[in-house]
C-alpha positions in Angstrom: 0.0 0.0 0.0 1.1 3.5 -0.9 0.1 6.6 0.5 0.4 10.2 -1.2 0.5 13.6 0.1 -2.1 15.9 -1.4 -2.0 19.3 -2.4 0.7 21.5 -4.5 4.4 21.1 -4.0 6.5 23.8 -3.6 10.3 23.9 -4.4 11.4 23.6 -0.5 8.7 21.0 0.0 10.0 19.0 -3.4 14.1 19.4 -2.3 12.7 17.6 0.8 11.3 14.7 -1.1 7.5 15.6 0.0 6.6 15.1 -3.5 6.9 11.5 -3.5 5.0 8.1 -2.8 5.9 6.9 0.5 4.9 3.6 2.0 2.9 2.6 4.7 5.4 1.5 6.8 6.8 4.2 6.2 3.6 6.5 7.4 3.0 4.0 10.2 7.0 4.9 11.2 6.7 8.4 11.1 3.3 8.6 13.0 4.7 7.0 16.0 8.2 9.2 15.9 5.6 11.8 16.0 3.9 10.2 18.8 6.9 10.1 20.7 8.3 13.5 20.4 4.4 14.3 21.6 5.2 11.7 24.8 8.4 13.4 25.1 7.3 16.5 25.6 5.2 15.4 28.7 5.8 14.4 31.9 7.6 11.1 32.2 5.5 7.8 33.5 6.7 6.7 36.3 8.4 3.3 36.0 9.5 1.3 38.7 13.1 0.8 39.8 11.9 -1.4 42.9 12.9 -4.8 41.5 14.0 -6.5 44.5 16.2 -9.6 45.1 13.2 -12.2 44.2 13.8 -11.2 40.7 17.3 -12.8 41.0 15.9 -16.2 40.7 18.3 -19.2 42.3 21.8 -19.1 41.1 23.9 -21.7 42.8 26.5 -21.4 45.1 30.1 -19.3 45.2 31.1 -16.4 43.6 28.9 -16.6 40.6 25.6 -16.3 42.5 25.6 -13.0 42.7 25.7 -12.3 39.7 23.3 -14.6 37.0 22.5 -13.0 34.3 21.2 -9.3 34.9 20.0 -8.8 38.0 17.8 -6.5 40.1 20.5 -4.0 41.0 21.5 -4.2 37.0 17.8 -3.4 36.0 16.8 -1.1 38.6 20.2 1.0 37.5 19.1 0.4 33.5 15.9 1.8 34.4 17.5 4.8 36.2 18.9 5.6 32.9 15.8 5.3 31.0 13.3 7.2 33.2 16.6 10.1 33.6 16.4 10.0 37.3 20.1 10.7 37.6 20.1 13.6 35.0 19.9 16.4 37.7 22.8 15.0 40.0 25.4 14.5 37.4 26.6 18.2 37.3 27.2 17.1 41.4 28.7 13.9 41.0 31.6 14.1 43.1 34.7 13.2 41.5 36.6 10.1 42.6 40.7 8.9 41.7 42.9 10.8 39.8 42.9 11.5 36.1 43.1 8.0 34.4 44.6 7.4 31.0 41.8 5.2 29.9 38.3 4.2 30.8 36.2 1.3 29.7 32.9 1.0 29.7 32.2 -2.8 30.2 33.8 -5.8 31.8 32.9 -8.7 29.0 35.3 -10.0 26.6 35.8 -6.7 24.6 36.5 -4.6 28.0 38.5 -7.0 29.1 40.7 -7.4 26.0 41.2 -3.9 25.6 42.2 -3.3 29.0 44.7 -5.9 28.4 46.0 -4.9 25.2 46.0 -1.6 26.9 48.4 -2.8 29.6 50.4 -3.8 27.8 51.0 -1.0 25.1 51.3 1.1 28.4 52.4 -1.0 31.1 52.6 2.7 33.2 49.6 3.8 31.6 46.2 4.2 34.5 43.1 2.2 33.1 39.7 1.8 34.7 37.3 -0.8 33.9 33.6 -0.2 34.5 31.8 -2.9 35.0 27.9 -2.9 35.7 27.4 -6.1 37.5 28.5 -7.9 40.5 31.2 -9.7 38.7 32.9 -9.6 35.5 32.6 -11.5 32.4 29.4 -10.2 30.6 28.5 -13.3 28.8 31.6 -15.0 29.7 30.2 -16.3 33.0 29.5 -19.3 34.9 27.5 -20.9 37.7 28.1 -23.7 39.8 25.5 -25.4 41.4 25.4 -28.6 44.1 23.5 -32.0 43.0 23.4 -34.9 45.4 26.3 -33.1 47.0 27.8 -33.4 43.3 29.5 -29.4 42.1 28.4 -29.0 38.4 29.3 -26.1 36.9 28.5 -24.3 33.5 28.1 -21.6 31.5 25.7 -18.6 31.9 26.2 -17.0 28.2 29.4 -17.5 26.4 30.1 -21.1 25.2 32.4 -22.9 22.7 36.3 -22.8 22.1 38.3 -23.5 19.3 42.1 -23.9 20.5 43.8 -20.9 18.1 46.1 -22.5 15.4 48.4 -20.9 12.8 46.3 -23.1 10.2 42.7 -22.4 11.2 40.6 -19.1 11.4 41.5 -18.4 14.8 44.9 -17.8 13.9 45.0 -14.1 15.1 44.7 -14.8 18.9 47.0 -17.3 18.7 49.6 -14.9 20.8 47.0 -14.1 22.9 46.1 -17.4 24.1 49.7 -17.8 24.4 50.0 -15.3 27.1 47.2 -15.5 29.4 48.5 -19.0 29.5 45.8 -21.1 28.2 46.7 -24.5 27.6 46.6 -26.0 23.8 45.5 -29.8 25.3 43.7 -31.0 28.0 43.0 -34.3 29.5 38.9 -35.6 30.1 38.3 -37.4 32.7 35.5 -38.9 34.8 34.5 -37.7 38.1 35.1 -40.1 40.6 32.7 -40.6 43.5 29.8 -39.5 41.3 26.6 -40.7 42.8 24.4 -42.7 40.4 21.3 -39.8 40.6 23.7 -37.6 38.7 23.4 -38.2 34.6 23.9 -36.1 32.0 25.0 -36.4 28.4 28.6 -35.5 27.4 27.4 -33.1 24.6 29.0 -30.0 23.5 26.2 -27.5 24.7 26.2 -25.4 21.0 23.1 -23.7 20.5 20.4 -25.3 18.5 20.3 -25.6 14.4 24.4 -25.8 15.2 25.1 -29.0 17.4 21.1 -30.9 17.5 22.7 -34.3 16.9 22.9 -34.1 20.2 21.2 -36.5 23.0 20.5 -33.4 24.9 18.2 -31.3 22.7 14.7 -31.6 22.7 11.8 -29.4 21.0 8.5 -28.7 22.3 5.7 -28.2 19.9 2.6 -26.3 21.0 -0.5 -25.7 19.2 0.6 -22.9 16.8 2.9 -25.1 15.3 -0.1 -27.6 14.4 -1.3 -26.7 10.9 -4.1 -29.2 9.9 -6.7 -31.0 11.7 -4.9 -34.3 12.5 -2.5 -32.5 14.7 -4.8 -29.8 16.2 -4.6 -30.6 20.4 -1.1 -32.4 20.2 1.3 -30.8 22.1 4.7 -32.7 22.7 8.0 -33.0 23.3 10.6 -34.4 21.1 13.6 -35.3 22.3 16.7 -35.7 20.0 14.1 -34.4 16.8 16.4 -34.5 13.4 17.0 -38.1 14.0 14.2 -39.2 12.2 13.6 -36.0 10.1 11.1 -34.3 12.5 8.5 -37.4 11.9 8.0 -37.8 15.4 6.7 -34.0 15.7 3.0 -32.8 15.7 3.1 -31.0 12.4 1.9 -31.0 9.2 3.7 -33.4 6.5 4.6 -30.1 4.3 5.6 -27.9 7.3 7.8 -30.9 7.9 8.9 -31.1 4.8 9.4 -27.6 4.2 11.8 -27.6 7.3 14.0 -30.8 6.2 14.4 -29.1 3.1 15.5 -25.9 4.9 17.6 -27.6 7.2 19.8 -30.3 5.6 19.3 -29.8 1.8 19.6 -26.1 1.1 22.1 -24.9 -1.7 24.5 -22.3 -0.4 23.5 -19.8 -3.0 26.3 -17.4 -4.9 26.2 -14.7 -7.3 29.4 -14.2 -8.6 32.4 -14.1 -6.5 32.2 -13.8 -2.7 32.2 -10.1 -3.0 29.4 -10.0 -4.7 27.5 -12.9 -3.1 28.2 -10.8 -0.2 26.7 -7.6 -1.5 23.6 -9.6 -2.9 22.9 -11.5 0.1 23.0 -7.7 1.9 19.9 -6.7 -0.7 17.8 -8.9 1.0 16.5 -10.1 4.2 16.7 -13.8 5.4 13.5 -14.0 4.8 13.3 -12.9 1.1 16.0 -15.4 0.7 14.0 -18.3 1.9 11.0 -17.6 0.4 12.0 -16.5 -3.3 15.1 -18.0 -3.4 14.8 -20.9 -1.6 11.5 -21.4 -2.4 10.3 -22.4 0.6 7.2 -22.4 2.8 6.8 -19.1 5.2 6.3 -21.8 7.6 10.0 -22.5 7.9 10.8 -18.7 10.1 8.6 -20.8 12.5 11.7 -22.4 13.1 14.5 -20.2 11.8 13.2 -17.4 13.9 13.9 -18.3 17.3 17.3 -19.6 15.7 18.5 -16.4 14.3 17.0 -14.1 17.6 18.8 -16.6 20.2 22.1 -17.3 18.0 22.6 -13.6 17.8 20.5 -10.8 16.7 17.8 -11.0 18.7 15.5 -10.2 15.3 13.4 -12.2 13.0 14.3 -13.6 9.7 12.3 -10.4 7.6 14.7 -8.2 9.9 18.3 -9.4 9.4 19.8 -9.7 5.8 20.7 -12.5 4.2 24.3 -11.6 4.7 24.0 -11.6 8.3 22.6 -15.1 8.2 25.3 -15.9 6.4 27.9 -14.9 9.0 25.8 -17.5 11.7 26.0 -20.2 8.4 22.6 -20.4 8.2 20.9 -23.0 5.2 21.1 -21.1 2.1 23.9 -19.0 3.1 27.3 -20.5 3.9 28.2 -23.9 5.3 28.8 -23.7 8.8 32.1 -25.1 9.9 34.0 -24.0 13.4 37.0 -25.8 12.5 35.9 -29.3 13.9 37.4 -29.0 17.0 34.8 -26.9 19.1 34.5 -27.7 22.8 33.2 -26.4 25.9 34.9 -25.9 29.2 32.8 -26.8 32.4 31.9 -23.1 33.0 32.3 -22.1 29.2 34.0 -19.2 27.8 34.4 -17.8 31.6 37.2 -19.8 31.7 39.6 -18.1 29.1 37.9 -14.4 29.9 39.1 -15.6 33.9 42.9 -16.4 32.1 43.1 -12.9 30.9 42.2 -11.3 34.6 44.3 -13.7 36.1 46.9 -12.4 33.4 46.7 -8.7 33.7 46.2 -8.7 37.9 47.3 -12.3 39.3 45.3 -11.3 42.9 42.3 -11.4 41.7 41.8 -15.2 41.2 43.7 -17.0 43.9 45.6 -19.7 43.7 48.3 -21.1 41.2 48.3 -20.2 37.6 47.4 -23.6 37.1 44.4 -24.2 34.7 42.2 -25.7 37.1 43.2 -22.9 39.7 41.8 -20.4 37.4 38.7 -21.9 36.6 37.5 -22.3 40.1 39.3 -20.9 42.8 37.5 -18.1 44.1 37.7 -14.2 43.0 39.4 -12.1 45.4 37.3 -9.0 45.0 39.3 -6.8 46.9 42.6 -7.4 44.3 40.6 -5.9 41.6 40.0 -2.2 42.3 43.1 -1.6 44.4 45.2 1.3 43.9 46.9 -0.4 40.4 47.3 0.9 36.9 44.8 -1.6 35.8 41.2 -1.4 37.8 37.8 -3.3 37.6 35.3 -1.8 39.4 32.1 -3.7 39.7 28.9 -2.7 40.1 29.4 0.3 38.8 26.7 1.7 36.1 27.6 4.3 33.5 24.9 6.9 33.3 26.9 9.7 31.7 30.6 10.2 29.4 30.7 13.6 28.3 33.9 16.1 27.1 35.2 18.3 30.0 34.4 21.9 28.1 33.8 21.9 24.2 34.5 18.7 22.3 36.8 20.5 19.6 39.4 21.3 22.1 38.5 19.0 25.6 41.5 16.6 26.7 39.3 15.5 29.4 36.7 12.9 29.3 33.8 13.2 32.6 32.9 9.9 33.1 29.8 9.9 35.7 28.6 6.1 37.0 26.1 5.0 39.8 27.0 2.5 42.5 23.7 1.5 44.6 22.0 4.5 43.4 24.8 7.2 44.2 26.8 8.6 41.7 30.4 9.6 41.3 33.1 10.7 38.5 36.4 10.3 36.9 38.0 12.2 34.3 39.4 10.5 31.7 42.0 11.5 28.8 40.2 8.3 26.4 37.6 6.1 26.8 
């Protein structure tokens, strides 16, 4: 559906583009930016930043259970940010430490990294890692939790390793893995004294469409995914569902199909060379290349959906391009392949992000730099924001960065964070 303006166009009105067909997304779009300004321009609800503790849910034991995943004190401070209740009281914020060569805004992987590569470009140089939640990691953390008096431990977020090689496509950490000295073998063993209550499959815990040979994986079909009469009130699990092409699932024999066909028979399309299969794929969304490409049932982002919004983009398949589904390998797009040695450590990807603090302050995981020692000995909290070039302070929510005087000629970087609803500030030259 189009929609078109009516009346004359003058010459301001036609430089503008006002002259022209415009859709009705496009009207829909533009009516609720209008909406908002309108919203904006009123006073602000009032949202709640009470979440308390009972939002946490149960998180095991040790130093990981205070922080699964983002909790109330992470919400209520998001929140903060989004209703601008700390807006009048940054001009106040008092100011904390001295000047520090670098801020960074986030303890996960990419904080983390930088602040080491940081390190050691400037091994003199003063660095301050802010991190929002009770422990650092972002994704990269674990839990541990007791089971017939059994410790299992495993990833929040973060999962798979490849061991860098100079022959794979990992090749430029290899120096990195070097340092924080992560190991390039290791040794699988079975626990001993495991009581016989506690089973579970040795799978590599990859996320679904990726690793569903596994014994592990199950689907549950509810209604919606019941096309045709015959299948109407079945609702079931399946455990272990490509094994027999889906037959064991309530759906209809074409939706079935239709997903087979998507899933293990799909040409990796091409136009050209990869530079232009590239480009082309970026013309279109996943979607468009399912259904006129592929020509496949819509029935098949039934499926695809919750694959492409959990693997990464948190979108549907109409909403990321093709190209983007070709960087997860999806059917169509690219054949999938992490090298054929992907594993997962018993707390995940927490366990290489805990090499690289162990690395860049040795405190602030006690015990030996032995592999197991850094994988579970406990955090020392206090080693981290010490008086030391390199800090991690935790807990601590950004709510403003702004230049110290005009941008064009500020060296100084105001960097304004809340910690339990009070805020302070540190001046930065980069962050």
């Amino acid at each position: 559906m189009k929609l078109h303006r009516p009346g004359p166009i003058g010459t301001e009105a036609r430089s503008l583009g006002l002259h022209s067909a415009i859709t009705r997304r496009d009207f829909i779009g533009s009516t609720l930016i209008g909406s908002g300004a309108m919203l904006l321009g009123a006073a602000a609800p009032a949202f709640s930043q009470g979440l308390t503790s009972a939002w946490n849910g149960y998180a095991g034991v040790g130093d990981y259970s205070r922080s699964n995943g983002n909790i109330a004190s992470v919400v209520n401070a998001a929140h903060g940010v989004r209703d601008g209740i700390y807006e009048a009281k940054i001009a106040s914020a008092p100011e904390v430490d001295e000047v520090y060569d670098l801020v960074i805004v986030g303890g996960g992987f990419a904080g983390l990294i930088a602040a080491y590569e940081f390190r050691k470009a400037r091994p003199t140089g003063r660095c301050l890692v802010l991190e929002n939640h009770p422990v650092f990691g972002g994704e990269a953390k674990q839990n541990q939790i007791l089971v017939d008096g059994v410790m299992l431990t495993g990833p929040q977020g973060s999962n798979d390793a490849v061991v860098p090689r100079a022959d794979n496509s990992y090749a430029h950490v290899v120096g990195l893995w070097d340092e924080i000295g992560m190991p390039r073998s290791y040794e699988f063993v079975n626990p001993s004294g495991v009581p016989a209550s506690v089973k579970f499959a040795r799978d590599n815990y990859d996320p679904m469409f990726w690793d569903e040979g596994v014994s592990s994986l199950g689907y549950y079909f509810e209604k919606p995914f019941a096309s045709d009469k015959p299948f109407a009130s079945k609702r079931a699990w399946v455990i272990d569902p490509w094994s027999d092409d889906l037959r064991r699932a309530p759906i209809a024999e074409d939706v079935r199909r239709n997903w087979v066909q998507w899933k293990k028979h799909s040409p990796v399309l091409a136009r050209g060379d990869e530079a232009s299969t590239d480009r082309w794929l970026d013309s279109m969304s996943y979607g468009d290349l399912v259904v006129r490409e592929l020509g496949l049932s819509k029935d098949v982002f039934r499926l695809s959906d919750p694959i492409v919004a959990t693997g990464d983009y948190g979108v549907s398949s109409d909403v990321v391009s093709a190209y983007g589904a070709k960087l997860l390998g999806l059917p169509g797009t690219a054949e999938y392949d992490l090298g054929g040695d992907a594993f997962s450590f018993p707390g995940g990807n927490a366990a290489t992000l805990r090499h690289i603090v162990k690395a860049m302050l040795p405190d602030a995981i006690t015990g030996s730099r032995s592999f197991a020692d850094v994988l579970f000995a406990p955090i020392n909290f206090t080693a981290l924001d010490r008086p030391q070039n390199t800090r991690i302070r935790l807990g601590a929510t950004v709510v403003a960065v702004r230049h110290d005087g005009p941008a064009d000629t500020s060296k100084i970087v105001n960097v304004t964070y809340a910690v339990g609803g009070e805020l302070s500030r540190v001046r930065a030259k980069a962050v």
